[in-house]
C-alpha positions as CSV (number, residue, x, y, z in Angstrom):
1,X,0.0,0.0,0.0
2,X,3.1,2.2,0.6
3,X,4.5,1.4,-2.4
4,X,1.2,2.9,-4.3
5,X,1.0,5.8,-2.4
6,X,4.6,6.9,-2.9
7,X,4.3,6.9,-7.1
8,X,0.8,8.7,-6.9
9,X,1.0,11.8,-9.0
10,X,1.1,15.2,-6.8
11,X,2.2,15.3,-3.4
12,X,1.8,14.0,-0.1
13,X,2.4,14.6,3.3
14,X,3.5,10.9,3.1
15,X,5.6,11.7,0.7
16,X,7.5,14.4,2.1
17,X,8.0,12.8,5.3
18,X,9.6,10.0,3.6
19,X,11.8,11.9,1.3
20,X,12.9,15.6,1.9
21,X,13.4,15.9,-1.9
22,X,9.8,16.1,-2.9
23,X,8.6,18.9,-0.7
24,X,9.3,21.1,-3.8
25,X,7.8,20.6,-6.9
26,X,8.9,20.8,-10.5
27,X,7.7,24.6,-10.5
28,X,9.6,25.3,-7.6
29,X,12.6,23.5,-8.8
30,X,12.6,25.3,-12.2
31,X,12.0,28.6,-10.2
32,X,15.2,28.2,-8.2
33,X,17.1,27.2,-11.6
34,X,15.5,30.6,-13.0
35,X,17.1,32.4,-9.8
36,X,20.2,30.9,-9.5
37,X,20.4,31.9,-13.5
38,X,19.6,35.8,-12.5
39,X,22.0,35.7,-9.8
40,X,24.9,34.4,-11.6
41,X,24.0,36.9,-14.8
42,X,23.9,39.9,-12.8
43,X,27.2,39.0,-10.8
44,X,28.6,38.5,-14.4
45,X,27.1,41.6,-15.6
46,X,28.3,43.6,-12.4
47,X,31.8,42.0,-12.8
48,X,32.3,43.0,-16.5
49,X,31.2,46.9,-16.4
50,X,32.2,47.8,-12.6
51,X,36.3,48.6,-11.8
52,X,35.8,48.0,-8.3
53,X,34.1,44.8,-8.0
54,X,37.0,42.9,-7.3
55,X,36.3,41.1,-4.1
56,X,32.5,40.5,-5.0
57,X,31.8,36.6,-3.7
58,X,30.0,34.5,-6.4
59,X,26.4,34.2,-5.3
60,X,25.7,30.9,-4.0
61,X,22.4,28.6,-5.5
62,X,19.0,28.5,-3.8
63,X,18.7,25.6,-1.1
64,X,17.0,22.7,-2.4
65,X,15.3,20.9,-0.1
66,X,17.1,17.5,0.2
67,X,20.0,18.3,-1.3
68,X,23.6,19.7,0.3
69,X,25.3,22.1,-0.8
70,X,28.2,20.6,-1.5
71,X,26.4,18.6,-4.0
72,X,25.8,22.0,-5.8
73,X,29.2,22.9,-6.3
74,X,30.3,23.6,-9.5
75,X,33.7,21.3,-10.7
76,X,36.7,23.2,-10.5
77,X,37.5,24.7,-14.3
78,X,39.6,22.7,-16.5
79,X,41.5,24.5,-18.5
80,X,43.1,23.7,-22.4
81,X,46.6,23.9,-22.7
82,X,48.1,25.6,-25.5
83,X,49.0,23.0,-27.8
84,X,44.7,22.2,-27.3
85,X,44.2,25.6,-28.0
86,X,46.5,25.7,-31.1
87,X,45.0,22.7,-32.0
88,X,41.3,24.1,-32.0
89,X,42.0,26.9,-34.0
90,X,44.0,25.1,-36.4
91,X,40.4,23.0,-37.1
92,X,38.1,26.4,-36.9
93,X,40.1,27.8,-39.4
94,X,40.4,24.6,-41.8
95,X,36.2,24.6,-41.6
């Protein structure tokens, strides 16, 4: 009977109590996306066209109910070397 409850469609106090990660729904997880997006355009924006925004912290996502936020982290960037760079440019320009 648990097992039927838990894939009905919409929520349930059930539900939530059994697994944090469903107190939001696809609306509010699409919303946070939408401000996490904002956030991280306006810190952008801010940092290109502002000379003294040098020690401005990258904003952090919204909370997600369930999830930690270490989990969130971006991956640290991975940068090309030069001979990948070369490399690249040598096949953009052979296009």
């Amino acid at each position: 009977m648990i097992n039927s409850l838990m894939h009905k469609p919409g929520r349930s106090a059930l539900l939530a109590a059994m697994d944090e990660t469903t107190r939001w729904g696809t609306a509010e997880h699409l919303l946070a996306r939408v401000s996490d997006a904002l956030e991280l355009s306006n810190f952008l924006f801010i940092k290109a066209n502002s000379e003294d925004a040098g020690d401005l912290p990258i904003p952090g996502p919204v909370p997600r109910p369930g999830v930690d936020p270490p989990e969130l982290a971006s991956p640290a960037a991975d940068f090309a070397d030069g001979s990948e760079l070369s490399e690249f440019f040598s096949r953009m320009s052979n296009l």
